[in-house]
C-alpha positions in Angstrom: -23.7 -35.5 337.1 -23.6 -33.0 334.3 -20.3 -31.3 332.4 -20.2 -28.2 330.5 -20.1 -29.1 326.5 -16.8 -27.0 325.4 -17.9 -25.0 322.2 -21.2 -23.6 322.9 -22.4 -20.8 325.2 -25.4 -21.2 328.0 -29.0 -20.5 325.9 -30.7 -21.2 323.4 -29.6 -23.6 320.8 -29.2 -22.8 316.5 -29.7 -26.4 316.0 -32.6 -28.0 317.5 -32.0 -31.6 317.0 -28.9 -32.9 319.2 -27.2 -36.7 318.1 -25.9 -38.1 321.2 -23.5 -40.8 320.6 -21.5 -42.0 323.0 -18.5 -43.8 322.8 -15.8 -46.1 324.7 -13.2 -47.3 322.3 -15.9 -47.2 318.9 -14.1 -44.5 317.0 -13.8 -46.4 312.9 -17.5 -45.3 312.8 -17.5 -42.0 313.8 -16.6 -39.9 310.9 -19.1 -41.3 308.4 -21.7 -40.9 311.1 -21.6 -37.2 311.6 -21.1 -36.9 308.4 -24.2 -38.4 307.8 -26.1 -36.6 310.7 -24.6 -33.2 309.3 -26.3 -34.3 305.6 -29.6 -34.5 308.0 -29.8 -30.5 308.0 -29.0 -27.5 309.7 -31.1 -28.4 312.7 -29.4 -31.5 313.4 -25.9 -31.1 315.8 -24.1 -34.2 316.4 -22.2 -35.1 320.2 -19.7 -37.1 320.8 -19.2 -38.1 324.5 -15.9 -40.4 325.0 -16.5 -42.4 328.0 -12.9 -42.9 329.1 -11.5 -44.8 326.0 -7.8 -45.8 326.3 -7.2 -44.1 323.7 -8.7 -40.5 322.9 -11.1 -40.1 320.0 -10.5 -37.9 317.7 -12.7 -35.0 317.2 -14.1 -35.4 313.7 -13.5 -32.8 311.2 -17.4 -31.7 310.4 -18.2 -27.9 311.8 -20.4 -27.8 314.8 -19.6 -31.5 315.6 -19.5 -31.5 319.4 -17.1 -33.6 321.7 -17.1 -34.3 325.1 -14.0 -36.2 326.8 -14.3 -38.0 330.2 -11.6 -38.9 332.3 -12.0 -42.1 332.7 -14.9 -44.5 332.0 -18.0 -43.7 333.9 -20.6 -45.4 332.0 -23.2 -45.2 329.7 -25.8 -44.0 332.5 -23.8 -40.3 332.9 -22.9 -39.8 328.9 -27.1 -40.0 328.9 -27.1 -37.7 331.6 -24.7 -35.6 329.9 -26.5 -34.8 327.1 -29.8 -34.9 328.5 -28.4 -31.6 330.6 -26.9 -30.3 327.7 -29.9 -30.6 325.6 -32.2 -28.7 328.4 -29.4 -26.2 328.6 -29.5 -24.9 324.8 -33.1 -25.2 324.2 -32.5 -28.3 322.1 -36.3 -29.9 320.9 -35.2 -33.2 320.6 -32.4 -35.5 321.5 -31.4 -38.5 319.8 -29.2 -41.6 320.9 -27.3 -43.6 318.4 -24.7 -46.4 318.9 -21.2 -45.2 317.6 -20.9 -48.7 315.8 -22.9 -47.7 313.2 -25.2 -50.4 314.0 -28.4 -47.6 314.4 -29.0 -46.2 310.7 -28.5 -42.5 310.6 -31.7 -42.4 307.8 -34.2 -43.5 310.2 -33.2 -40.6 312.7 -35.9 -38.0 311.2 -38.6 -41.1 311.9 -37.9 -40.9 315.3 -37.9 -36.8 315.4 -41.0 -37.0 313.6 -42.6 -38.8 315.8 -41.7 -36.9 319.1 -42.9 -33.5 316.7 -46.2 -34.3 315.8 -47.2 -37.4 318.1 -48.1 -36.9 322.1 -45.2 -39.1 322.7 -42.4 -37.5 324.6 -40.2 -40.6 324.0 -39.6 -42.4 320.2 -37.7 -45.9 321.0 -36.6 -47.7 317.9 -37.5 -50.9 318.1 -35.4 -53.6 316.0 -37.5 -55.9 314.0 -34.1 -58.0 312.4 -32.3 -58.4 315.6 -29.9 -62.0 315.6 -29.2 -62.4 319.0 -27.4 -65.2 320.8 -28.9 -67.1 323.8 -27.5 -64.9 326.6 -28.7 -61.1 324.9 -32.1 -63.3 324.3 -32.6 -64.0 327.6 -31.6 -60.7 328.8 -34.0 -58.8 326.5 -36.7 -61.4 327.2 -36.4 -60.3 331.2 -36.1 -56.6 331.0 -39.0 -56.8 328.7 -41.2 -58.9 331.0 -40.4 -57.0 334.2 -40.7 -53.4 332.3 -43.6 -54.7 331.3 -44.7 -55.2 334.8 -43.5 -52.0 335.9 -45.3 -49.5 333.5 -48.5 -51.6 333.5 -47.6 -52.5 329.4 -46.5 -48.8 328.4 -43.4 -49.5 327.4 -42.3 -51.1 323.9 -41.2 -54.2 323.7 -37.7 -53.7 323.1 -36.4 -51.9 326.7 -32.5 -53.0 325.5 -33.0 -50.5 322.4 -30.7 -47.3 322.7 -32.0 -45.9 319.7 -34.3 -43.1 321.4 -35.7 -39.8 320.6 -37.0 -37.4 323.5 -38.6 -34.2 322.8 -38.5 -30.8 324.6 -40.6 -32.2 327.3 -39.6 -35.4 328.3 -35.7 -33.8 328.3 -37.6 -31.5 330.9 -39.2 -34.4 332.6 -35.9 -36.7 332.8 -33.3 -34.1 333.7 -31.4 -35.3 336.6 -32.4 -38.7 337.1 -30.1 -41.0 337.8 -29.1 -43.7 335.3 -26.5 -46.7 335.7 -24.3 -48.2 332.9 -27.1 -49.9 331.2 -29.5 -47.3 331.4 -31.9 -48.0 328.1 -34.7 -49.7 330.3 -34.2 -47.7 333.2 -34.5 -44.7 331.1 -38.0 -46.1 329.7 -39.6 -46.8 332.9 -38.5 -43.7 334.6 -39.7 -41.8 331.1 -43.0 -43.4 332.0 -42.8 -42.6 335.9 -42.9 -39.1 334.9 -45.2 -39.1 333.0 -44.2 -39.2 329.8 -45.6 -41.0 326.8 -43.2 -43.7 324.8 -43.8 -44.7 321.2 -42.6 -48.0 319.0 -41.1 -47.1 315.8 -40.0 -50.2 313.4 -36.2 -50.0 312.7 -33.7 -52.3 310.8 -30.6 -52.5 312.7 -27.3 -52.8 310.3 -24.1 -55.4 311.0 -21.3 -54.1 313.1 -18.8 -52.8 310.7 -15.8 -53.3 313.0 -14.8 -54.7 315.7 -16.8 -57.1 318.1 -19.7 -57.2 321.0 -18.2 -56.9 324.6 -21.3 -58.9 325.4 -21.1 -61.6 327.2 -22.2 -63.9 330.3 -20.6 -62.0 333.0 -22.3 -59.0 331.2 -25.4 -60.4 330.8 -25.2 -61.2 334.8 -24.2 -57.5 335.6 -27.2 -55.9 333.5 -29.7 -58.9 335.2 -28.2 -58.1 338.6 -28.3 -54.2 338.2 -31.9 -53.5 336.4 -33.5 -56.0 339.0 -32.0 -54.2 341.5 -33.7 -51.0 340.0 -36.6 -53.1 339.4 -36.7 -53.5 342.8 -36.5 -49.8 344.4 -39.5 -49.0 341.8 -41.8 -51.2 343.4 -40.8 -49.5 346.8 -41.7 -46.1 345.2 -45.5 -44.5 345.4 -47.1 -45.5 342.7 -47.1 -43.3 339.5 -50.1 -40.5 339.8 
């Protein structure tokens, strides 16, 4: 599923990094992050996708800030999507994913571009080295990372929960139009590697929430167990990767 970005014409992009950061009721955050992606350069372009929120988010006041309002909350999966379109649309080299509650550090964002510039990696996942997780996100990252594991033969980096990703020109070629669900970090690793594309570790420190709290739960941790096995599971029955 893709949507036309308001603001911007079909073709080639000025900018040629592009922020993804989607959102679904995280908008405190949001104003000091673009802000701090617009400090990044000229080349960086920041896009906010509101996944449905309750309440709209308003469109901060930084030029060439980009918003994107859904009707009604779709997921994570298609705000992915979304930009992943949108970024093979204008040209864009790279695209970048950041969390909108400031957890992801805006400073380590031209690490991650660096990487998918001058590395063969297509794909830059930031992996957090002072994560303080409680039992149920432990076990949930300590499954996804076993079966991805399994999946890619080891190719993946051992931190599949991470959304804190850069993809360059050719991975965004490589992964346009595949189909992601609400939690779609892991499947968007292993399908990054189905295609052939290269992924990359790159150390990260990930910073408190500065407002409000984790949605996380059991019942959440359930859902993402339920949903990636199931995807887990139509992988196996695919051909093998060539």
């Amino acid at each position: 599923m893709a949507r036309r970005v308001r603001g911007q014409t079909q073709g080639q992009s000025v900018n040629r990094v592009l922020v993804l950061i989607p959102s679904f009721g995280d908008w405190q955050e949001l104003p000091r992050l673009v802000a701090e992606i617009d400090r990044l350069g000229s080349e960086y372009r920041s896009l906010i996708i509101d996944d449905g929120s309750p309440r709209p988010i308003p469109k901060p006041d930084v030029l060439g800030s980009l918003l994107v309002r859904l009707p009604t909350n779709i997921g994570l999966g298609v705000s992915i999507g979304i930009a992943i379109a949108h970024a093979a649309a204008h040209g864009y080299e790279v695209l970048v994913r950041i969390d909108a509650d400031g957890q992801h550090n805006v400073a380590d964002i031209p690490l991650l571009v660096a990487q998918v510039r001058v590395s063969q990696a297509a794909v830059a996942l930031g992996v957090r080295t002072n994560q303080d997780f409680d039992f149920a996100r432990r076990l949930v990252k300590a499954y996804m990372n076993f079966v991805a594991m399994l999946l890619t033969r080891g190719a993946v980096p051992r931190d599949v929960n991470s959304g804190f990703f850069a993809i360059n020109r050719a991975g965004i070629a490589r992964l346009e139009g595949s189909h992601l669900e609400r939690f779609p970090e892991p499947e968007l690793y292993v399908s990054a590697w189905r295609v052939g594309a290269r992924l990359l570790a790159v150390n990260v420190q990930q910073r408190p929430r500065q407002h409000g709290a984790s949605s996380f739960g059991w019942i959440a941790a359930a859902r993402m167990l339920f949903r990636f096995s199931m995807f887990a599971l139509g992988q196996l029955f695919q051909r093998t990767r060539p």
